[in-house]
ZADO-1210 file (C-alpha; in nm, 4 decimals, padded with zeros to 6 digits):
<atoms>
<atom x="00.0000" y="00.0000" z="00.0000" code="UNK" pos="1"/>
<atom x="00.1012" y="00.3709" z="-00.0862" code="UNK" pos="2"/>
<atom x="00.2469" y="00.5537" z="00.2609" code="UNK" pos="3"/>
<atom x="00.2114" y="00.9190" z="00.2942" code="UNK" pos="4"/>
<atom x="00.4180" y="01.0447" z="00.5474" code="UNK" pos="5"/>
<atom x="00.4686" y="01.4197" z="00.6106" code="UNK" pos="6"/>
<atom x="00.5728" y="01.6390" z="00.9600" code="UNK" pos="7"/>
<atom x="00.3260" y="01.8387" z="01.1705" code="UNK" pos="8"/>
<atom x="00.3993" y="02.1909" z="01.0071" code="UNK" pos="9"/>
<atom x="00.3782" y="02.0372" z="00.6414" code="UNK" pos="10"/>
<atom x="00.0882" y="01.8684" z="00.7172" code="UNK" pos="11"/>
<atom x="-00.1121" y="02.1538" z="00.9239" code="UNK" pos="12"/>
<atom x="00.0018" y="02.3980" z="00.6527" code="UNK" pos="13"/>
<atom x="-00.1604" y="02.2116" z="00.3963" code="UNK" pos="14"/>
<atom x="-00.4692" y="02.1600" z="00.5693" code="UNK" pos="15"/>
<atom x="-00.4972" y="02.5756" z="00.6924" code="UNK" pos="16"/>
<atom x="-00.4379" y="02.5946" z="00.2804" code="UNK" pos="17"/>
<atom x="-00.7104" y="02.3711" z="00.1537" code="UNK" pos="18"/>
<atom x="-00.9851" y="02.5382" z="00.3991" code="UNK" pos="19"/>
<atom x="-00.8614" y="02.8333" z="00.4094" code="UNK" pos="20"/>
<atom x="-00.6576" y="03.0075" z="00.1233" code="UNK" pos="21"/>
<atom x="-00.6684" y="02.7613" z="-00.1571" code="UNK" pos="22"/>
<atom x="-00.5896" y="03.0738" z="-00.3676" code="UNK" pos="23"/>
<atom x="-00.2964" y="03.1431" z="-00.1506" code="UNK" pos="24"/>
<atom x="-00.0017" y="03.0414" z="-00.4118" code="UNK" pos="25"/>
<atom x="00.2545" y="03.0969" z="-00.1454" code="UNK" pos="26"/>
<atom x="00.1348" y="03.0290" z="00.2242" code="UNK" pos="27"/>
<atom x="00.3827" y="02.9950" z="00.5294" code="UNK" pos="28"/>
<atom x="00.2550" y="02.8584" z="00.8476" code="UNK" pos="29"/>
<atom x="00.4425" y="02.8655" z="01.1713" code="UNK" pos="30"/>
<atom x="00.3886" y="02.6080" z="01.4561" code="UNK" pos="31"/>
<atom x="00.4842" y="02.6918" z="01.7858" code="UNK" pos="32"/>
<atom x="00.4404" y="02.4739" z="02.0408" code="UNK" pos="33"/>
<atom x="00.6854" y="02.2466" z="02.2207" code="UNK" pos="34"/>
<atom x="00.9012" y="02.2919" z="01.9245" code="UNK" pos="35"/>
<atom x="00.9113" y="02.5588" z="01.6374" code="UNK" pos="36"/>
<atom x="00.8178" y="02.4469" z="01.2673" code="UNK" pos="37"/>
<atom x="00.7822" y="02.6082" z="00.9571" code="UNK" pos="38"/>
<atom x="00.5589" y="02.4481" z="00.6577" code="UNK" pos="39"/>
<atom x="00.5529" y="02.5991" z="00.3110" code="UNK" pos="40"/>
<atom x="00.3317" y="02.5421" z="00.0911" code="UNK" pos="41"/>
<atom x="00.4258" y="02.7120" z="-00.3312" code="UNK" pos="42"/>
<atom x="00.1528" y="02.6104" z="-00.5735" code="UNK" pos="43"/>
<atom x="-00.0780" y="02.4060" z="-00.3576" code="UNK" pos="44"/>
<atom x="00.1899" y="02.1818" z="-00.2670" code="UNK" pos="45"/>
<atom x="00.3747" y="02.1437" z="00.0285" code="UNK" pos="46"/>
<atom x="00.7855" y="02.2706" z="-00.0176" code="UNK" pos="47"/>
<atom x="00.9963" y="01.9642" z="00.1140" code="UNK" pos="48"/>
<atom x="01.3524" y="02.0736" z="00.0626" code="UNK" pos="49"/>
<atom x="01.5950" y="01.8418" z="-00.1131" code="UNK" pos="50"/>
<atom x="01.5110" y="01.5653" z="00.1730" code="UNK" pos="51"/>
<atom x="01.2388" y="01.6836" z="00.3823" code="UNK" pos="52"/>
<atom x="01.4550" y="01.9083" z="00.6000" code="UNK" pos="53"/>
<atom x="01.2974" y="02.2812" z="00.5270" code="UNK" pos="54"/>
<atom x="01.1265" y="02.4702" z="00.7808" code="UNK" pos="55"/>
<atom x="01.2946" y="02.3472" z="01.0918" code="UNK" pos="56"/>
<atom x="01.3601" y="02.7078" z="01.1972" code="UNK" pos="57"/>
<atom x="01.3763" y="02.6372" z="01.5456" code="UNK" pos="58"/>
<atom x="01.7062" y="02.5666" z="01.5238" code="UNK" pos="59"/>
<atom x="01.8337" y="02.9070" z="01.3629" code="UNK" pos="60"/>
<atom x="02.1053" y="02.9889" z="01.5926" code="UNK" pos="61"/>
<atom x="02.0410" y="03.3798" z="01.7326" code="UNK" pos="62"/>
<atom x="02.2619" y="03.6051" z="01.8903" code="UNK" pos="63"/>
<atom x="02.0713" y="03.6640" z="02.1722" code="UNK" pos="64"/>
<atom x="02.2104" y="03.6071" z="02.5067" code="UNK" pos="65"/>
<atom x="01.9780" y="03.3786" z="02.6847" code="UNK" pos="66"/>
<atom x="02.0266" y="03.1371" z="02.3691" code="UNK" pos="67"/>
<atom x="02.3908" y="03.1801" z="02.3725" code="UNK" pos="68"/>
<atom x="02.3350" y="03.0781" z="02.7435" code="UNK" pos="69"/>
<atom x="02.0788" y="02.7697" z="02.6950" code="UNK" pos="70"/>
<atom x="02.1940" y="02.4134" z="02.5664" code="UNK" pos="71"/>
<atom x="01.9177" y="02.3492" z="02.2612" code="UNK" pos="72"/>
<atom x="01.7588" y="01.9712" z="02.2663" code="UNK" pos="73"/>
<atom x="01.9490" y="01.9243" z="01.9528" code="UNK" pos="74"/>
<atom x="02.2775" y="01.9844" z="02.1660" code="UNK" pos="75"/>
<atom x="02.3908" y="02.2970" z="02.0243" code="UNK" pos="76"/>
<atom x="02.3685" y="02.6645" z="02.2180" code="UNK" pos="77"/>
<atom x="02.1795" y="02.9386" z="02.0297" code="UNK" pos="78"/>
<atom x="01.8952" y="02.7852" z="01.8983" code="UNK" pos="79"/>
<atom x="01.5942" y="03.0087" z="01.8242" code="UNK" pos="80"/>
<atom x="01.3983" y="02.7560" z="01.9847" code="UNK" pos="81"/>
<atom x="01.5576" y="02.7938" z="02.3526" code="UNK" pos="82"/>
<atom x="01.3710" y="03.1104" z="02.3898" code="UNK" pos="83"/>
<atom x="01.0281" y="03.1308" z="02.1622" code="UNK" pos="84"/>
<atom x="00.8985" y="02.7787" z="02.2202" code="UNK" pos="85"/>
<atom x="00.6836" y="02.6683" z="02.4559" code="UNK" pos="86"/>
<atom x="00.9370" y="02.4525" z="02.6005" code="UNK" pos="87"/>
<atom x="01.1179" y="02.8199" z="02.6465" code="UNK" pos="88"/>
<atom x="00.8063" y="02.9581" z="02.7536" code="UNK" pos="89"/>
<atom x="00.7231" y="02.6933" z="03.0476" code="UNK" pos="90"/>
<atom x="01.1002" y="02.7185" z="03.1422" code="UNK" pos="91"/>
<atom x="01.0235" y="03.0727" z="03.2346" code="UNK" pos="92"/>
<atom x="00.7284" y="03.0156" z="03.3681" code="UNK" pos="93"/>
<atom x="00.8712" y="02.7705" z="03.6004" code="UNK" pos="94"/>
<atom x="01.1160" y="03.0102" z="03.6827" code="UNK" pos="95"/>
<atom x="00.8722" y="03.2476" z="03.8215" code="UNK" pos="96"/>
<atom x="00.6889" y="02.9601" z="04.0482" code="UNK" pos="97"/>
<atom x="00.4161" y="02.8983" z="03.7884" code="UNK" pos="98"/>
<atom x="00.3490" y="02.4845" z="03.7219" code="UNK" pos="99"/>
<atom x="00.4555" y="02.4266" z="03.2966" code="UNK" pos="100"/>
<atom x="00.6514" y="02.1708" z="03.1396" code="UNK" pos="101"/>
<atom x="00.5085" y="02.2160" z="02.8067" code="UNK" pos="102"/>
<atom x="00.3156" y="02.4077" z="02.5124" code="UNK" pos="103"/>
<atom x="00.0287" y="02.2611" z="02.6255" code="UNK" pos="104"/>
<atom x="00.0772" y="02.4017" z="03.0076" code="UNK" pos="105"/>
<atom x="00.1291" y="02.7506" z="02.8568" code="UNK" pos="106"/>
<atom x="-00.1776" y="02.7175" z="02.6291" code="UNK" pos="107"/>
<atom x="-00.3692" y="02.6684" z="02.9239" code="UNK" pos="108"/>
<atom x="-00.2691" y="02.9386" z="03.0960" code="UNK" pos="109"/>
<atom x="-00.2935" y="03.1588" z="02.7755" code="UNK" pos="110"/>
<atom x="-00.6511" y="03.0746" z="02.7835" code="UNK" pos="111"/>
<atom x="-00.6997" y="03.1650" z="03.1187" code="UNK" pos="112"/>
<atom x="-00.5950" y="03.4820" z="03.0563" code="UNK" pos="113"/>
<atom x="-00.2832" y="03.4696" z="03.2915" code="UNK" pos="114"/>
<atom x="-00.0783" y="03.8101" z="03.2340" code="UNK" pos="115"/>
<atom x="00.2955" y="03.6443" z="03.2620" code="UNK" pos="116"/>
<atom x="00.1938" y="03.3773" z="03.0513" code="UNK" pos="117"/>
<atom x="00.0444" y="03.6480" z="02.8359" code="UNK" pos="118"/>
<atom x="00.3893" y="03.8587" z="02.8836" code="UNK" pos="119"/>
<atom x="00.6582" y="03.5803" z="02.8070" code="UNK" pos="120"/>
<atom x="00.4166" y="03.4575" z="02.4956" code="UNK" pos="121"/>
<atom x="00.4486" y="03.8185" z="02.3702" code="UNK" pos="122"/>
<atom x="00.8360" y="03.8388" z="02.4303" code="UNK" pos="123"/>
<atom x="00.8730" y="03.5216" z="02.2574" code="UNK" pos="124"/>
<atom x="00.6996" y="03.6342" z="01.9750" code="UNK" pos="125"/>
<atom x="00.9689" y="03.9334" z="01.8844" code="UNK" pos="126"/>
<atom x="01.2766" y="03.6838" z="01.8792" code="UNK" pos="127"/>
<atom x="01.0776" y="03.4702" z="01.6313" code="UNK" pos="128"/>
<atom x="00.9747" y="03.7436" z="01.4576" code="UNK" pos="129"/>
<atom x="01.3439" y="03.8515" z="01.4386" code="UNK" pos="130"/>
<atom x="01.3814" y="03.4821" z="01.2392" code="UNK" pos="131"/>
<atom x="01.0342" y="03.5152" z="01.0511" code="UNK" pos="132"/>
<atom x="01.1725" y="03.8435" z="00.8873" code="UNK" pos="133"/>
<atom x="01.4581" y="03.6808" z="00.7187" code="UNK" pos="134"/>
<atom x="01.1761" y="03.3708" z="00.6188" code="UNK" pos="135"/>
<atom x="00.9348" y="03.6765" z="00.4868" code="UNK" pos="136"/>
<atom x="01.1932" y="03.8228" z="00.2649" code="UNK" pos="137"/>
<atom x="01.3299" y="03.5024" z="00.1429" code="UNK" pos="138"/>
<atom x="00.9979" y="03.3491" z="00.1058" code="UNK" pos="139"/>
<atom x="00.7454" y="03.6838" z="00.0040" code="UNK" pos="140"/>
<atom x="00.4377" y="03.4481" z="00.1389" code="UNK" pos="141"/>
<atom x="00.0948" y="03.5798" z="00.0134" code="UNK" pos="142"/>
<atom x="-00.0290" y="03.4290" z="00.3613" code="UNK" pos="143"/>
<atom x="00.1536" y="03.3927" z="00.6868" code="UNK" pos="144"/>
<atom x="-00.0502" y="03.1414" z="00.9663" code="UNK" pos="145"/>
<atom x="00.0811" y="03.0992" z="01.3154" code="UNK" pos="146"/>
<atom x="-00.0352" y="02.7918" z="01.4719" code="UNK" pos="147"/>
<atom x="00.0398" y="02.5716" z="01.7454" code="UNK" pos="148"/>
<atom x="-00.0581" y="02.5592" z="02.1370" code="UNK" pos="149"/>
<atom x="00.0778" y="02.9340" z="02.1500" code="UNK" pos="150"/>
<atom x="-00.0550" y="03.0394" z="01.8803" code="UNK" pos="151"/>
<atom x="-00.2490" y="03.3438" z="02.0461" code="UNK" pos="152"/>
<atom x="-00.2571" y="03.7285" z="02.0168" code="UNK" pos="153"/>
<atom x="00.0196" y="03.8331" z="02.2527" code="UNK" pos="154"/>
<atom x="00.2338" y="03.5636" z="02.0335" code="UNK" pos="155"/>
<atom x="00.1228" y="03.7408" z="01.6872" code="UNK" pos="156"/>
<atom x="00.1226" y="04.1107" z="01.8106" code="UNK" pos="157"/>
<atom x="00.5501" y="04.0188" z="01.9357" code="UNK" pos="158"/>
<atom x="00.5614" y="03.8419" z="01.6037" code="UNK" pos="159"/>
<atom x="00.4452" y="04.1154" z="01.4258" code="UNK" pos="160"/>
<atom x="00.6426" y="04.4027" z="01.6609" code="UNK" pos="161"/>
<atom x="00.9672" y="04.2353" z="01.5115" code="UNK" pos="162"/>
<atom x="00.8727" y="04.1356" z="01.1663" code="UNK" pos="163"/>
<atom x="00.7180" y="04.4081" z="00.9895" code="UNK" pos="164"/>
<atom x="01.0245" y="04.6948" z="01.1492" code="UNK" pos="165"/>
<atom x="01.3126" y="04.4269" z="00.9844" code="UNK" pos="166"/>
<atom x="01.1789" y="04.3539" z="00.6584" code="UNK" pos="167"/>
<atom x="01.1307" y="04.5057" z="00.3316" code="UNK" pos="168"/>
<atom x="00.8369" y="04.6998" z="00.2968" code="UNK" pos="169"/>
<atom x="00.8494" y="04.4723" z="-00.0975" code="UNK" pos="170"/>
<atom x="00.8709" y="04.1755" z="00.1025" code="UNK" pos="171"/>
<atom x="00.5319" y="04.2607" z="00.2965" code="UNK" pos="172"/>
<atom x="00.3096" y="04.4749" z="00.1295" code="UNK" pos="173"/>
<atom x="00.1012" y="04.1718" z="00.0532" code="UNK" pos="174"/>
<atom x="00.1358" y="03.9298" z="00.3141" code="UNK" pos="175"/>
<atom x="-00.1751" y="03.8612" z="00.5034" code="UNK" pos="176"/>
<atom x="-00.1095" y="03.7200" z="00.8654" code="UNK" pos="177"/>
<atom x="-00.3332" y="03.5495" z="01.0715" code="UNK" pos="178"/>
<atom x="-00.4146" y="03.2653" z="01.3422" code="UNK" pos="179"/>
<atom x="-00.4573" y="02.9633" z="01.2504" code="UNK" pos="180"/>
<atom x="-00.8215" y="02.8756" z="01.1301" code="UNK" pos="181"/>
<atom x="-00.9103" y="02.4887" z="01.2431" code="UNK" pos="182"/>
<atom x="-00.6760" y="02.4247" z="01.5383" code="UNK" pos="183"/>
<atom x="-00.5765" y="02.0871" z="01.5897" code="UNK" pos="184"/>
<atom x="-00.7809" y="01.9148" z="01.2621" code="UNK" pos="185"/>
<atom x="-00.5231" y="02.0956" z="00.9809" code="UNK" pos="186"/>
<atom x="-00.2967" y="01.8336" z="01.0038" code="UNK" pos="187"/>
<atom x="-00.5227" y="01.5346" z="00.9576" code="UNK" pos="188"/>
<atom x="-00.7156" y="01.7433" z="00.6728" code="UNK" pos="189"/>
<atom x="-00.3765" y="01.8053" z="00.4939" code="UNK" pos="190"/>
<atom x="-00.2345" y="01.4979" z="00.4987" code="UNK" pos="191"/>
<atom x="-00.5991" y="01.3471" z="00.3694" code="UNK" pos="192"/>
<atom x="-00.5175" y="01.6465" z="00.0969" code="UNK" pos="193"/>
<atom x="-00.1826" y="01.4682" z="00.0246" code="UNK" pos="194"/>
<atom x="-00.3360" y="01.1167" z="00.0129" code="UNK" pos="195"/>
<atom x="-00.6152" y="01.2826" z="-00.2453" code="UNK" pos="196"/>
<atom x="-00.3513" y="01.4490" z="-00.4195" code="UNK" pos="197"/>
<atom x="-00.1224" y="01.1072" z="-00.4521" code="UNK" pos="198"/>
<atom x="-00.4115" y="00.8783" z="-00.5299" code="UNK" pos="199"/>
<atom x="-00.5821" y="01.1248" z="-00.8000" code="UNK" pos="200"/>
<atom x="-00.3279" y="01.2669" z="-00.9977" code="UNK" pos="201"/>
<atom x="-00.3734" y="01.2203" z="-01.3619" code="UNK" pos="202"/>
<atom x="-00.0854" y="01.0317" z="-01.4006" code="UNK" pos="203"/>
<atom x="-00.2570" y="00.7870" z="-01.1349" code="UNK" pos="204"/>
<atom x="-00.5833" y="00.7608" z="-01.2987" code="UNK" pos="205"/>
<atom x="-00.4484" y="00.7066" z="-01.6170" code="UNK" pos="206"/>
<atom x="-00.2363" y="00.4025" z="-01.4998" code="UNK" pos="207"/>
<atom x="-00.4591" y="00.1656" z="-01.5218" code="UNK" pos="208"/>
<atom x="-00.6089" y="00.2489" z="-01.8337" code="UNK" pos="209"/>
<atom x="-00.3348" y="00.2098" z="-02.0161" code="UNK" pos="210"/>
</atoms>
């Protein structure tokens, strides 16, 4: 049997463009959560890389002193993700007596309205924004869709605070950014798109008659 296999910011950007913006000819989601991901999707189709490796800008090393400071899970110091994930997030959370371990845990809070939670989200947001500049003017995305378990207004406005004052004004004059749309069900809707895609592409159908 054909196997489809694709990562959570592939798949959930796929999905977001299928319900979404299936006009959107260059859409760039962003997953933050435990982890940071990037998925791209050019054309209706998701943007692999040579082997499946794009988007994994969570490990963008920063000059930032607290990630200069912070040993990454990938075992290298400087990592974006040591200070905008949520794994960063709960680790300064903890460090200010509130209970987090995890995206999830800062979520929560987020949706509880609790102000630090609410503060650090927002803080996070301008160092990835710092990294999402670079993406924007590499990239010029039509669409821009933060997801994940932070994915929240204090994390967009920081996002947005850093972004739009380091790029080109060419680079965004177009870009539409938003939250994400369907939550946790992009993923399984885009990787039923890829399946869809796979199964019915005219080359497919035409297989088997010859």
């Amino acid at each position: 049997m054909p196997v489809v296999v694709s990562n959570d910011a592939d798949a959930e950007a796929l999905g977001e463009h299928a319900v979404s913006f299936p006009t959107s000819t260059a859409l760039c989601l962003v997953k933050v959560s435990t982890g940071i991901g990037v998925g791209l999707v050019i054309d209706g189709r998701i943007y692999h890389g040579v082997d499946g490796g794009s988007g994994d800008i969570g490990h963008i090393r920063v000059a930032d002193p607290r990630a200069q400071e912070t040993l990454c899970q990938c075992g290298a110091h400087g990592c974006l993700a040591t200070i905008a994930s949520g794994r960063a997030v709960a680790r300064d959370l903890r460090a200010l007596g509130i209970a987090a371990e995890s995206g999830r845990d800062v979520e929560r809070l987020l949706q509880q309205g609790d102000p630090r939670a609410a503060a650090l989200t927002q803080q996070a947001g301008r160092a990835l924004g710092e990294v999402l500049a670079s993406v924007v003017c590499l990239f010029n995305p039509g669409v821009m869709v933060i997801g994940g378990a932070l994915s929240s207004g204090p994390l967009i406005a920081g996002i947005r605070e850093s972004l739009y004052r380091l790029s080109l004004p060419r680079a965004t004059r177009h870009l539409t950014m938003e939250l994400g749309t369907i939550d946790d069900g992009a993923a399984l809707i885009g990787l039923v798109q890829q399946v869809v895609d796979q199964e019915f592409a005219p080359g497919r159908i035409n297989e088997p008659l010859g």
